[in-house]
Structure formats: structure tokens, C-alpha cells
N, CA, C and O of each residue as an XYZ file, in Angstrom:
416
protein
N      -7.910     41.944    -13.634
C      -7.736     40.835    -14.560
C      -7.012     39.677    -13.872
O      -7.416     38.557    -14.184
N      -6.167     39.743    -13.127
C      -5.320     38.800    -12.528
C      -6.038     38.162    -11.322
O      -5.835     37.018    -10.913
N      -6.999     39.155    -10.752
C      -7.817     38.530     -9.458
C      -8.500     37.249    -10.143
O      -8.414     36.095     -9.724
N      -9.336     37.775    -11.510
C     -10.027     36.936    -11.993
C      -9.875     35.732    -12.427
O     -10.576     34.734    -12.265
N      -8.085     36.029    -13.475
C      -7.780     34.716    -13.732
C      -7.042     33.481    -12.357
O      -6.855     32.264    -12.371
N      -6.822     34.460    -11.404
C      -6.561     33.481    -10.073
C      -7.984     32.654     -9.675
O      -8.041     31.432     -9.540
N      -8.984     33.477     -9.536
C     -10.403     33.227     -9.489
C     -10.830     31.917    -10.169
O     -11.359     30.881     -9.766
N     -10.411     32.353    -11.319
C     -11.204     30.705    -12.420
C      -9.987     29.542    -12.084
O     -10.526     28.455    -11.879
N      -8.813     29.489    -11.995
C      -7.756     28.554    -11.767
C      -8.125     28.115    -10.709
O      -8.243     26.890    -10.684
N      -8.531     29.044     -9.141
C      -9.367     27.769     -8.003
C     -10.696     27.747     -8.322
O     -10.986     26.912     -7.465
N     -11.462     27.919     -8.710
C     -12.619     27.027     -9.462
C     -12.528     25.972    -10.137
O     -13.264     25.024     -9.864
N     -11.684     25.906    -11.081
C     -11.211     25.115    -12.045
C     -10.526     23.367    -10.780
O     -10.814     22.185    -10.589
N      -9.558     24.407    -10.317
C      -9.143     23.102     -9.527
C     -10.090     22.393     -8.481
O      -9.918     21.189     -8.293
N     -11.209     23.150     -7.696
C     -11.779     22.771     -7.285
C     -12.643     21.282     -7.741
O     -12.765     20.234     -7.107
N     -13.135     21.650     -9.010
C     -13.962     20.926     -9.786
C     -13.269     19.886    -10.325
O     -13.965     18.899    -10.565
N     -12.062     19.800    -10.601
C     -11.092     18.840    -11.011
C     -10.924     17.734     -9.867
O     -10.961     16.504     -9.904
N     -10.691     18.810     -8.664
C      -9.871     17.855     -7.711
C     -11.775     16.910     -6.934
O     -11.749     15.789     -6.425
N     -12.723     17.510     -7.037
C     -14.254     17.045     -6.886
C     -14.360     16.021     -7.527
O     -14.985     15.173     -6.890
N     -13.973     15.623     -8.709
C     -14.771     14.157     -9.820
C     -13.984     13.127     -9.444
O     -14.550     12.211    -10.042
N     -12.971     12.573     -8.808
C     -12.550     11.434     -8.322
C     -12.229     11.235     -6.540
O     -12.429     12.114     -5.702
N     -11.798     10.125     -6.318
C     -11.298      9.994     -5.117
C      -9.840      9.507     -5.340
O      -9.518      9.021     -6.424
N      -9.004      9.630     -4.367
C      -7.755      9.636     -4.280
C      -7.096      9.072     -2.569
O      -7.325      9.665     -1.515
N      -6.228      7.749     -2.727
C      -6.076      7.104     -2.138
C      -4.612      6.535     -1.901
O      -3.886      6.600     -2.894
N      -4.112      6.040     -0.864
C      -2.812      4.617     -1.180
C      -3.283      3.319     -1.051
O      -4.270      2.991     -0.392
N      -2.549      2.574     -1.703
C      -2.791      1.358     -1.038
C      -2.208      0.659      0.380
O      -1.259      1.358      0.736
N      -2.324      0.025      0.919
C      -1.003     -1.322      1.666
C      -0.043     -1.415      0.578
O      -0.418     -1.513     -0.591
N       1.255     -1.386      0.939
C       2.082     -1.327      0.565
C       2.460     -3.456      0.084
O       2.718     -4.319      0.923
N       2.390     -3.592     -0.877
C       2.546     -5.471     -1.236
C       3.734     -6.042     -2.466
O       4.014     -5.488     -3.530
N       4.189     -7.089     -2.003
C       5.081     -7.586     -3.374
C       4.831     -8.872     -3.114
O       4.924     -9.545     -2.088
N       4.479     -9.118     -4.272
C       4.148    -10.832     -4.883
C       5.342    -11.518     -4.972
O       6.060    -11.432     -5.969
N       5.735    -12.496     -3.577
C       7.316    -13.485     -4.039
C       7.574    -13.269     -5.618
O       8.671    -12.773     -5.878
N       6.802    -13.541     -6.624
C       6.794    -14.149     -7.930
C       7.583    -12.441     -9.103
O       8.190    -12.070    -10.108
N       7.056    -12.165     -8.165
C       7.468    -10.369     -9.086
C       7.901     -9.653     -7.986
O       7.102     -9.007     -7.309
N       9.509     -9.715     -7.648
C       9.967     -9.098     -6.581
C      10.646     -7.566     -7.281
O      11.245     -7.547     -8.356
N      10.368     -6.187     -6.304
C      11.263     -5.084     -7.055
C       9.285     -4.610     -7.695
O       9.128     -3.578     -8.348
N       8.675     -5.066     -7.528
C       7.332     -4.703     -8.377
C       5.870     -4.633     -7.503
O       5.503     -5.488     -6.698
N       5.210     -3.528     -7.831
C       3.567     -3.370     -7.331
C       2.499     -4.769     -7.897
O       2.441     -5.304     -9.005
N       2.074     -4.927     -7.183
C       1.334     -6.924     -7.249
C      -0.321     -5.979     -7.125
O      -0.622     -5.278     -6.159
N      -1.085     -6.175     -8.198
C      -2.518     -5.935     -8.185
C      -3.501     -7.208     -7.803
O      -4.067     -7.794     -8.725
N      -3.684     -7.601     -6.532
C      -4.357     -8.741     -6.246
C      -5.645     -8.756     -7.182
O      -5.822     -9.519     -8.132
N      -6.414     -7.876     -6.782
C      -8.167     -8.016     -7.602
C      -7.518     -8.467     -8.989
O      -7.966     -9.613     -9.017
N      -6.894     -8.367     -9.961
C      -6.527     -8.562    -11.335
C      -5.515     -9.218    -11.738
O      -5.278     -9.358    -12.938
N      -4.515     -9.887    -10.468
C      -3.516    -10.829    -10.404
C      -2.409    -10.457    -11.317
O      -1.852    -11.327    -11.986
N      -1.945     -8.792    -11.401
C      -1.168     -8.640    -12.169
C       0.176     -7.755    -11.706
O      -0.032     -7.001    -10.755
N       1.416     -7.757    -12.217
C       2.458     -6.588    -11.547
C       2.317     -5.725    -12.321
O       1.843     -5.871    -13.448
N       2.795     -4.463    -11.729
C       2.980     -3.072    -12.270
C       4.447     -2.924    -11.482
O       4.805     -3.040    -10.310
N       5.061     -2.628    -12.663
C       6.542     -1.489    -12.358
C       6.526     -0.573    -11.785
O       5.657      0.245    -12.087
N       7.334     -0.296    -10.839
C       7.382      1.088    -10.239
C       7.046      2.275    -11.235
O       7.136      2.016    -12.435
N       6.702      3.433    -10.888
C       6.649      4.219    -11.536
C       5.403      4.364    -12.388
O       4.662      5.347    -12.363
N       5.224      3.141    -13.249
C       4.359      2.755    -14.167
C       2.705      2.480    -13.459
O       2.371      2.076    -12.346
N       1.938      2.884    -14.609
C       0.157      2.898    -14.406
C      -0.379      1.849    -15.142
O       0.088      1.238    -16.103
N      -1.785      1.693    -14.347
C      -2.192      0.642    -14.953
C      -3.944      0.976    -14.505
O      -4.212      1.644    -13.507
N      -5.087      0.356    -15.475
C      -6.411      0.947    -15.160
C      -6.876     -0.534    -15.018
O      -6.937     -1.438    -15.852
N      -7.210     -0.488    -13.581
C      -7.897     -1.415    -13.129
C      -9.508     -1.593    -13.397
O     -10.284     -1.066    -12.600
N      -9.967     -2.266    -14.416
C     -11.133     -1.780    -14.888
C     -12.347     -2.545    -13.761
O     -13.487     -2.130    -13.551
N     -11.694     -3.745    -13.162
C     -12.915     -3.835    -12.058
C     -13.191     -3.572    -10.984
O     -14.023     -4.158    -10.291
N     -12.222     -2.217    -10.549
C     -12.426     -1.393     -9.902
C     -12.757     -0.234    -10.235
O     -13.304      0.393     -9.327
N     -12.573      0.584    -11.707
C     -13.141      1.269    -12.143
C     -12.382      2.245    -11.686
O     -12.895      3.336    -11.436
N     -10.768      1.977    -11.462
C      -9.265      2.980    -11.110
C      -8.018      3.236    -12.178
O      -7.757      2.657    -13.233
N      -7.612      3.902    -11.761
C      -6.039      4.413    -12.515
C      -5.441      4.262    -11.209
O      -5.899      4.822    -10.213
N      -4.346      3.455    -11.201
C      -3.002      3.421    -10.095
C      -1.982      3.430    -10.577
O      -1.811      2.809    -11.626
N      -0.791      4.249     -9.882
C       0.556      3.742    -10.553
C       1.527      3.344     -9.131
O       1.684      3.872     -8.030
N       1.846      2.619     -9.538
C       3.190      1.733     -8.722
C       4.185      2.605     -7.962
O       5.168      2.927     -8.631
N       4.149      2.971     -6.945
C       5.143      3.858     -5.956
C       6.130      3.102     -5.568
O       6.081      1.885     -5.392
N       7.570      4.212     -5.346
C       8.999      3.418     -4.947
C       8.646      2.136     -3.463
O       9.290      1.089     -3.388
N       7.622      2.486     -2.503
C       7.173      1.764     -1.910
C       6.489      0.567     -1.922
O       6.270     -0.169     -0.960
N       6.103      0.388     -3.303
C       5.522     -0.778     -3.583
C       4.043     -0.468     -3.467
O       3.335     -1.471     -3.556
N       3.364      0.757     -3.278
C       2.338      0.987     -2.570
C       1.661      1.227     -4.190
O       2.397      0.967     -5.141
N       0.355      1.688     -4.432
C      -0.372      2.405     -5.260
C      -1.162      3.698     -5.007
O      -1.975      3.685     -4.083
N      -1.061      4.411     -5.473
C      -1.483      5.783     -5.410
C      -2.051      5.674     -6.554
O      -1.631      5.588     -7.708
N      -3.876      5.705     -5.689
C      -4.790      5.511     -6.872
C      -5.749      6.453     -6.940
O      -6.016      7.218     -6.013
N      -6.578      6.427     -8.573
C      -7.589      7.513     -8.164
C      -8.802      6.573     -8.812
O      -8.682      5.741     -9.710
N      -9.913      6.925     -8.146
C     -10.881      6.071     -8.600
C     -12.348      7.277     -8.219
O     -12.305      8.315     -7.558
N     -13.304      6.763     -8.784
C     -14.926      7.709     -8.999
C     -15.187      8.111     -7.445
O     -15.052      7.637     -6.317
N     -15.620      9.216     -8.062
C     -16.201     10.023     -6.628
C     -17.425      9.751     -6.305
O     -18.216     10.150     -7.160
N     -17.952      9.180     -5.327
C     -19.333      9.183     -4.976
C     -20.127      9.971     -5.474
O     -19.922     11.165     -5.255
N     -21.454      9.522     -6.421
C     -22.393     10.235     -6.895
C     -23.767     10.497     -6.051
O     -24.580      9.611     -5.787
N     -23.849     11.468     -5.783
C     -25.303     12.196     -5.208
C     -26.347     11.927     -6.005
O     -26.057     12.107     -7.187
N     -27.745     11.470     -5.776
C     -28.705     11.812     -6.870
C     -29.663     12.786     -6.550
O     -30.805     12.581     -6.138
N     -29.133     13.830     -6.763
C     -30.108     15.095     -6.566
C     -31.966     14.739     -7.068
O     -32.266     13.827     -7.838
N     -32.672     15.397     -6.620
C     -34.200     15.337     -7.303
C     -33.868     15.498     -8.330
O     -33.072     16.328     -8.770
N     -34.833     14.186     -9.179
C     -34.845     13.884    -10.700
C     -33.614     13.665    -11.980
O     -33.465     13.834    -13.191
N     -32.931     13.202    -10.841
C     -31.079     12.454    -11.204
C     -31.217     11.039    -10.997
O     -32.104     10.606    -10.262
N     -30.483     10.358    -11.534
C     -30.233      8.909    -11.582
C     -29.059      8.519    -11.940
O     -28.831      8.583    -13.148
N     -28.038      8.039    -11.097
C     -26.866      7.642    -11.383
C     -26.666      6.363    -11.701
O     -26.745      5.502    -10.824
N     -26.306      5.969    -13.322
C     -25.584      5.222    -14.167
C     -25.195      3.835    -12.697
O     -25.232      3.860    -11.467
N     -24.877      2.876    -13.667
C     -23.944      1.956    -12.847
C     -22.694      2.135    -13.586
O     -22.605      2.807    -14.614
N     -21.756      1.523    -13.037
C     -20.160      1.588    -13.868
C     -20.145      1.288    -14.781
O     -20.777      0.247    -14.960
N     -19.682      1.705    -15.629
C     -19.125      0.559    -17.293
C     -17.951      0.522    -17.501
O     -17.207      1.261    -18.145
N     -17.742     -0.650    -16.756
C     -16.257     -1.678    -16.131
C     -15.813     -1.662    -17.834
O     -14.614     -1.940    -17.846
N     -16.194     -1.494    -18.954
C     -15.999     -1.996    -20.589
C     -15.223     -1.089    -20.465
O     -14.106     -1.427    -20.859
N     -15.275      0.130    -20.026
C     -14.127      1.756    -20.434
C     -13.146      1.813    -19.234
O     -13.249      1.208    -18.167
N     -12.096      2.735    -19.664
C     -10.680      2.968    -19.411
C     -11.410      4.082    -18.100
O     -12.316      4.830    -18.467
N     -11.055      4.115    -16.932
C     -10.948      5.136    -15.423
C     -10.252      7.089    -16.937
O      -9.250      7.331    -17.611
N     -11.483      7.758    -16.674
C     -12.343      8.345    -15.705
C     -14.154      7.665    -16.266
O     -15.226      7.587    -15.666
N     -13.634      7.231    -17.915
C     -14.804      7.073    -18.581
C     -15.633      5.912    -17.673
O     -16.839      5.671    -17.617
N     -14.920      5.530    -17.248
C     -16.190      3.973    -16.481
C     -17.168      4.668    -15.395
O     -18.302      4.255    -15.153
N     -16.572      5.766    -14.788
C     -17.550      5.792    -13.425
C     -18.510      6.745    -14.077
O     -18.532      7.585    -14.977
N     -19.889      5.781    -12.497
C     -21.098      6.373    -13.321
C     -21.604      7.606    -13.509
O     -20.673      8.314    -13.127
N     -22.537      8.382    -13.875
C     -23.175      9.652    -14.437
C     -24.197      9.744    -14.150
O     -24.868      8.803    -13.727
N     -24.583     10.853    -14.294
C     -25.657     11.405    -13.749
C     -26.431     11.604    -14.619
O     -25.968     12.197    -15.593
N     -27.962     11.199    -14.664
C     -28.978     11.684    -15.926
C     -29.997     12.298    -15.338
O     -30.674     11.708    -14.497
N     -30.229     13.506    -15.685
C     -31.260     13.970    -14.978
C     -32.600     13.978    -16.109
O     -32.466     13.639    -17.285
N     -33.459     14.279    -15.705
C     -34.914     13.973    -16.267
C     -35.066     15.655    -15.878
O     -36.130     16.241    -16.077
């Protein structure tokens, strides 16, 4: 019983840690918002600590003591035979924006 439930917990994580990508940024501070993470693409600060969903990137980042972002954003989609992967829909909140797979 215990092999098994160890069994499904790395499956489980496998498949979890599979649906996004995961990244830092360059580490940046905007003169204008000093002490704070500066989101150029969206011209906005984030507080340390604090997250924010960059929707035209189609990410979740949050603001590191470094000033850096530690982000996660869509995992490259494969289109297997008789799959077709979605474009983004920048309209929804990171994980819902990245695209999908429809198979026929």
C-alpha cells in the first residue's frame, strides 16, 4: 500500500511539474519604484514577495528579495497526429490562458 501511494505522489508530481515552464528573471528596479520588482512588458511594480499574472505573457511571477521574478509560464505544446493546439487566451488569468490541445 505505501509503495503504491509513493507511486501515484511521483506520478502526480511528475505531471504537475510537466504543464508549465519555470524560470528567473534579470534581476531590475525602476528609479521610480525603488525597494520593488519593475514588470517592463506591462510597465508595472510588484512588491517583494507579492504575485502578479502577466496576461501578455500568459505568466504568474512573484517578486524575489532580489528584485528578480521567479516565474512560471505554459509549457510548450506538442501536436501529436490529429491534435491542434489552441492559441493563448491572453483574456484569462496563467494557467487558464495557455493553449490546449484538441484532438479530432
Amino acid at each position: 500500500m505505501l509503495l503504491k501511494s509513493i507511486m501515484c505522489l511521483f506520478i502526480l508530481g511528475f505531471v504537475c511539474s510537466a504543464y508549465g515552464a519555470q524560470y528567473h528573471t534579470q534581476s531590475y528596479q525602476h528609479p521610480d519604484y525603488p525597494g520593488q520588482c519593475y514588470d517592463k512588458e506591462i510597465n508595472e511594480p510588484v512588491p517583494v514577495g507579492k504575485t502578479s499574472s502577466n496576461r501578455m505573457g500568459c505568466k504568474w511571477q512573484e517578486c524575489q528579495p532580489d528584485f528578480s521574478f521567479a516565474v512560471s509560464s505554459c509549457a510548450p505544446v506538442g501536436e501529436p497526429k490529429g491534435c491542434k493546439a489552441t492559441e493563448p487566451d491572453f483574456s484569462k488569468e496563467y494557467p487558464k490562458c495557455c493553449p490546449q490541445l484538441i484532438c479530432s
